[in-house]
C-alpha positions as a printed NumPy array, in Angstrom:
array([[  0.   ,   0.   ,   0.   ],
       [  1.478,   3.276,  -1.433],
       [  2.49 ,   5.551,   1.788],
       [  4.634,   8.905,   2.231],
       [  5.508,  10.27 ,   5.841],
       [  5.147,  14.069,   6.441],
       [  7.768,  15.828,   8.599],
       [  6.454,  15.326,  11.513],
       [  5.913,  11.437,  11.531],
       [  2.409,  11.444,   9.947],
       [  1.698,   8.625,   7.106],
       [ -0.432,   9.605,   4.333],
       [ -1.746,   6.788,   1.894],
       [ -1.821,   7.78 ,  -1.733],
       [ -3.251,   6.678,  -5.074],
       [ -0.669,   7.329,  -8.287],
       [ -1.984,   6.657, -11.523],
       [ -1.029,   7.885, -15.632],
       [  1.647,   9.822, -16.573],
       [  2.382,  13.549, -17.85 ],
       [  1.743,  16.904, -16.   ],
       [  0.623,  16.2  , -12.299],
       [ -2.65 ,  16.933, -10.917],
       [ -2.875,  16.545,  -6.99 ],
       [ -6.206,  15.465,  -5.568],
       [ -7.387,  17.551,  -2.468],
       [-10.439,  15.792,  -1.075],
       [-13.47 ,  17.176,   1.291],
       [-14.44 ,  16.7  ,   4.493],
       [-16.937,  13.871,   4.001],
       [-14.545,  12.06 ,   1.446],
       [-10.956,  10.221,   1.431],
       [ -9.014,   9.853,  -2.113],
       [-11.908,   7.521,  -3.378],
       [-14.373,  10.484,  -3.829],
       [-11.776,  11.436,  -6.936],
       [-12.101,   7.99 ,  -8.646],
       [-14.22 ,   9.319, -11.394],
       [-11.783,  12.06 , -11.94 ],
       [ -9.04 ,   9.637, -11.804],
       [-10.093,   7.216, -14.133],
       [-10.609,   9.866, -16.788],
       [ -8.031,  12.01 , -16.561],
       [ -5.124,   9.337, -16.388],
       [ -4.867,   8.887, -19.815],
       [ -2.962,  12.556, -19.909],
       [ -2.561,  13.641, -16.498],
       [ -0.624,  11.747, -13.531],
       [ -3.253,  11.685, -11.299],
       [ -2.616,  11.608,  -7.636],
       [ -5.195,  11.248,  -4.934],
       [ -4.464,  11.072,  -0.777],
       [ -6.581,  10.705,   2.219],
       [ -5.444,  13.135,   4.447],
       [ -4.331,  12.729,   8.217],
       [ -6.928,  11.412,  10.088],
       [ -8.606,   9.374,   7.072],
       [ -7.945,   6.028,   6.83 ],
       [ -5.387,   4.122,   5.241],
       [ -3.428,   7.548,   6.185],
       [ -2.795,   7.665,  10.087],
       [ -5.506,   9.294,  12.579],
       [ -2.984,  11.264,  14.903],
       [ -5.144,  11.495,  18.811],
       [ -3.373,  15.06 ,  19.322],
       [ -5.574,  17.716,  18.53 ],
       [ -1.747,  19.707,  17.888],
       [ -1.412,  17.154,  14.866],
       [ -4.805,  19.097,  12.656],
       [ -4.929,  22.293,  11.204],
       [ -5.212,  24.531,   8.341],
       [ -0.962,  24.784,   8.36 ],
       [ -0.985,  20.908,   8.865],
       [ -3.669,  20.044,   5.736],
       [ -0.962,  22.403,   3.36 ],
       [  2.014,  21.175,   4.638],
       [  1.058,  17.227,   3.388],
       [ -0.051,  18.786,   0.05 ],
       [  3.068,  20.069,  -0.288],
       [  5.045,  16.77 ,   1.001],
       [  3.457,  15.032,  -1.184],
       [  4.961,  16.263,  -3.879],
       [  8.075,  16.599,  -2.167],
       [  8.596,  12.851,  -1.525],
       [  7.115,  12.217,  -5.275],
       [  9.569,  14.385,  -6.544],
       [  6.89 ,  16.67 ,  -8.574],
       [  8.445,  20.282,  -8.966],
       [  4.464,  21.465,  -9.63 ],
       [  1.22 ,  20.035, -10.262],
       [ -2.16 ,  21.458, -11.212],
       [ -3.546,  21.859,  -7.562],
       [ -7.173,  20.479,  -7.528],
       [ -9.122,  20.756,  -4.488],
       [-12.88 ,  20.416,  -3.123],
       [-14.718,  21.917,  -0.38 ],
       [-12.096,  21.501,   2.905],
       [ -9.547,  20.748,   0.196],
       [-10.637,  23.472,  -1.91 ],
       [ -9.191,  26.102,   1.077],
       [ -5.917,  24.093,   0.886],
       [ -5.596,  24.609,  -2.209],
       [ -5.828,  27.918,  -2.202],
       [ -3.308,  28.064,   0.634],
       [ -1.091,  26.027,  -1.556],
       [ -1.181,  28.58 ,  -4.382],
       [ -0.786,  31.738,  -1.927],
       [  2.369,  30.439,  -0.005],
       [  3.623,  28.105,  -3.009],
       [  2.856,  29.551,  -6.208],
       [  5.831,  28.245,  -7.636],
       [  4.679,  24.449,  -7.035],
       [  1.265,  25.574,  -8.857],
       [  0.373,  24.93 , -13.024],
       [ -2.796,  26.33 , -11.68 ],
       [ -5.694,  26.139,  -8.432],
       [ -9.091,  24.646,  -9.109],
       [-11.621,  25.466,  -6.207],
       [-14.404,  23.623,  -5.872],
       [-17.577,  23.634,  -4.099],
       [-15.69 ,  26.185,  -1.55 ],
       [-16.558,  29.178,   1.043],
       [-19.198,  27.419,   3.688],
       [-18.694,  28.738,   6.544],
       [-16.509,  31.81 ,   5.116],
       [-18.889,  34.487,   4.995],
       [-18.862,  37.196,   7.785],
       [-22.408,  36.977,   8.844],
       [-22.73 ,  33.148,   9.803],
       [-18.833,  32.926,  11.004],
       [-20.114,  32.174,  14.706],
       [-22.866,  29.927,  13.44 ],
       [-20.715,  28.031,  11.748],
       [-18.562,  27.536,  14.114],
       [-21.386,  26.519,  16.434],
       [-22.538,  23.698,  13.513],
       [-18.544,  22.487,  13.645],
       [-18.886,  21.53 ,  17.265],
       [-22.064,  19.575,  16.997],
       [-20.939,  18.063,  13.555],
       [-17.848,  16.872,  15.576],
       [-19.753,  15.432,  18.82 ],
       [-22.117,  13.708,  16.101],
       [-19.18 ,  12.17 ,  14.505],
       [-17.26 ,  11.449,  18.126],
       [-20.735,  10.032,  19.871],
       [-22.841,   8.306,  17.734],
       [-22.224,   5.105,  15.466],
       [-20.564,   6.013,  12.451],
       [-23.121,   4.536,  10.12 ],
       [-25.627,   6.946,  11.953],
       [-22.985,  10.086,  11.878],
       [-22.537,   9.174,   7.962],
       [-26.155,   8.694,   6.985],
       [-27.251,  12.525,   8.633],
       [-24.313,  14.185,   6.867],
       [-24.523,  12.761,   3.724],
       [-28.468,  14.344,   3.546],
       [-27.443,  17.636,   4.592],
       [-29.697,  20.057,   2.327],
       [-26.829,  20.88 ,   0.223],
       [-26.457,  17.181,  -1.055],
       [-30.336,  16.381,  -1.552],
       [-29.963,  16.813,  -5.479],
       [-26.99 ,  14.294,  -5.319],
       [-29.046,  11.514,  -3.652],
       [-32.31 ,  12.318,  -5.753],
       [-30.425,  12.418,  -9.668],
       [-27.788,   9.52 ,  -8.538],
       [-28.917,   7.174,  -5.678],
       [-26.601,   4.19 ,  -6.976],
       [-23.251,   6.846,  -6.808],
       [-24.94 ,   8.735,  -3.637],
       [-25.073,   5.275,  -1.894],
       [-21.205,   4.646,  -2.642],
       [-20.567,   8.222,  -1.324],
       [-22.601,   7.605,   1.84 ],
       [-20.471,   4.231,   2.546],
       [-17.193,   5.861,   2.15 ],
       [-18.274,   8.243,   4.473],
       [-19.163,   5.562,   6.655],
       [-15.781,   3.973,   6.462],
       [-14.352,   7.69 ,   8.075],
       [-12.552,   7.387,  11.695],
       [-14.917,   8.586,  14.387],
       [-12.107,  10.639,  16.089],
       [-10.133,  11.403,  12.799],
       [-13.302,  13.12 ,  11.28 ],
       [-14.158,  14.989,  14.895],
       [-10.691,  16.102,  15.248],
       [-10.622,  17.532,  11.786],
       [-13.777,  19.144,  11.915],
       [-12.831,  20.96 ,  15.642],
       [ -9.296,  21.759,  14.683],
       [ -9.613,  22.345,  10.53 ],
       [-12.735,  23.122,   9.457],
       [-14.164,  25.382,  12.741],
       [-10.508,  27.217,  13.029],
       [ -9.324,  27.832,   9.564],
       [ -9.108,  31.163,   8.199],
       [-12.339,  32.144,   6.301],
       [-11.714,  33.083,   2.436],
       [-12.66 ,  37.031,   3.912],
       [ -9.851,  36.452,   6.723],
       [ -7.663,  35.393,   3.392],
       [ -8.938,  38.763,   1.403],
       [ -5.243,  40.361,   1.116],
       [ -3.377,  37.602,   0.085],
       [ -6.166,  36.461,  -2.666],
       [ -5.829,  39.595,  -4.19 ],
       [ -2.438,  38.87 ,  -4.887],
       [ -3.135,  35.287,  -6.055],
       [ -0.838,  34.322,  -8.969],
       [ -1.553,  31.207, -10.559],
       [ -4.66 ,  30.587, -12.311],
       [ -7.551,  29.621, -10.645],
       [-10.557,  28.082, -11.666],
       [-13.932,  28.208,  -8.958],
       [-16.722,  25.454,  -9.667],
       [-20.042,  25.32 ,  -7.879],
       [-22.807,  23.846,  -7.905],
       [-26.229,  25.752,  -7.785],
       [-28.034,  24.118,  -5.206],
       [-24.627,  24.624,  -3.086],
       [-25.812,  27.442,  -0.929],
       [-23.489,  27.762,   1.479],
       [-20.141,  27.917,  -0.93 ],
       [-22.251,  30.194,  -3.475],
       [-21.227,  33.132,  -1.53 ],
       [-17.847,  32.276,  -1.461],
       [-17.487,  31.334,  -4.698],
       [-18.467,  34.87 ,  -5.815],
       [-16.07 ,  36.516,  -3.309],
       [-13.165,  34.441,  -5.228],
       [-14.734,  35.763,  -8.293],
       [-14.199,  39.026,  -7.248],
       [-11.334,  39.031,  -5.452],
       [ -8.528,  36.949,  -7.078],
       [ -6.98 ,  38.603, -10.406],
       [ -6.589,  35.009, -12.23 ],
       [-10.388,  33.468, -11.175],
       [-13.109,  32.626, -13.519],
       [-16.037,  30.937, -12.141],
       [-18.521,  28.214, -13.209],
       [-21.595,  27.745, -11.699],
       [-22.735,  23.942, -12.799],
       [-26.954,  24.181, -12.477],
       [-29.319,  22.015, -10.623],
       [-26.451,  20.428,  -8.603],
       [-24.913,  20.606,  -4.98 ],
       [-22.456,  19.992,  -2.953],
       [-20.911,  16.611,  -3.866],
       [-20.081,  18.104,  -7.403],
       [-17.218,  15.767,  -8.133],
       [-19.18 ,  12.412,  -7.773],
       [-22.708,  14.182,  -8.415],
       [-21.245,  15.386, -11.877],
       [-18.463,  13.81 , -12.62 ],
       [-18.427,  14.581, -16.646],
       [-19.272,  18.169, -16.094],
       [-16.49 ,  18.491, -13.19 ],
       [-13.876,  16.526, -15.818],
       [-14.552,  18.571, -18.733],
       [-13.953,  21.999, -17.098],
       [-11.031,  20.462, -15.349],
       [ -9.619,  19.632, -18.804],
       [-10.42 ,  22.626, -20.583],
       [ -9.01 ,  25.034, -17.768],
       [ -5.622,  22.684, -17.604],
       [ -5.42 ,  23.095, -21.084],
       [ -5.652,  27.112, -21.125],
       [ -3.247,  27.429, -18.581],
       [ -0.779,  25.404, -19.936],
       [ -1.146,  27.601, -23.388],
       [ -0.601,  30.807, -21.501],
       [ -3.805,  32.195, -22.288],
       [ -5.496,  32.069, -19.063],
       [ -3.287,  34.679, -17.89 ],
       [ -3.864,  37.27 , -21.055],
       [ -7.289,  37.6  , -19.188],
       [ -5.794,  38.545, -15.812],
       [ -7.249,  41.505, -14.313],
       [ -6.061,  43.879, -11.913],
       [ -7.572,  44.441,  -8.849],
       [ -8.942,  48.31 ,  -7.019]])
């Protein structure tokens, strides 16, 4: 089983597959590196594709010390990742709680960045439910801590931003909801506590977005209210973001949509490659 250790002792499995330019899997919360298998299995056939479950998500070790999570901890694998691998840059592909890595990954490491590809990001960011939902991250992690994981998995896979997911695709929503299931109890409550409720919001970030270098494409889904918001604040902040808003779809874009998701993520690789993507920067007031 394919394994790289971060600095500070931490084992992170990973999935490796195709060859050419890199692109480096980020996954979500409610995900591990088999939520990209759709992306994966397309993309390979141009792209070495490389997906990881991150601490605290099984195969990769579930540290107990809260010290061992964070926003600083979640960009420092990305980054060792393709350290050990040897990859000077990738195209940086993230979703939801890997979407903000990502984005942390092109502000402090442009240099390791073809480009930044945000999706389904921003809940939680926005100034006027900050306290809420920091409130929701502290139940979301005593669900996950107290109750039976099955039970934990099956009420966060309906939150309302996923109900289009389950009604469109029950067969993929079902494999979604079991790989949720499969999470660590403590892995996913010490990552929700210490990542997800702490992290900078994208507003906190505002400064060093505007100053965003590589190019960055944001993907949402419609009926993904609470990273709409957000989405439109990257819009408008970062000099090298364009924005696609996929309709009639929510949360879980990557396994809800998977063609959409790969065709954008193909299209944008290829601008940036070409240079064009940057002709359209714009300069921020």
């Amino acid at each position: 089983m394919p394994a790289l250790t971060n600095t500070d002792g931490v084992s992170l499995f990973y999935e490796d597959k195709g060859s050419g330019d890199t692109i480096l899997f980020i996954h979500e919360f409610a995900g591990n590196h088999r939520t990209w298998a759709k992306q994966v299995a397309v993309l390979k056939s141009d792209y070495r594709c490389i997906a990881y479950s991150a601490r605290g998500y099984p195969p990769s070790d579930v540290p107990e010390d809260k010290q061992n999570y964070g926003q600083d901890k979640a960009v420092s694998d990305a980054v060792a990742v393709l350290d050990t691998l040897g990859i000077e840059n990738a195209h940086i592909v993230g979703h939801s709680m890997g979407a903000y890595t990502a984005l942390h990954v092109g502000i402090d490491h442009p240099d390791r960045c073809l480009s930044v590809a945000a999706l389904g990001c921003g809940w939680g960011s926005h100034p006027d439910e900050r306290e809420t939902a920091r409130g929701l991250c502290e139940n979301i992690a005593r669900m996950f801590r107290e109750e039976p994981i099955a039970d934990a998995a099956a009420k966060y896979a309906r939150f309302p931003m996923r109900h289009t997911f389950e009604s469109k695709n029950p067969v993929a929503f079902a494999e979604f909801e079991k790989i949720l299931a499969g999470l660590s109890q403590e892995g996913a409550a010490l990552t929700m506590l210490n990542l997800q409720r702490d992290r900078p919001t994208l507003w906190d970030m505002e400064v060093a977005l505007r100053e965003f270098s590589p190019p960055l494409l944001v993907l949402v889904g419609d009926e993904d209210h609470p990273c709409l918001d957000g989405s439109l604040f990257l819009k408008r902040t970062v000099p090298t973001a364009a924005l696609q808003i996929v309709p009639r779809t929510g949360h879980t874009i990557t396994m809800e949509e998977p063609d959409i998701v790969n065709a954008a993520l193909r299209d944008f690789f290829a601008v940036a490659m070409d240079g064009s993507w940057m002709n359209h920067k714009r300069t921020n007031n």
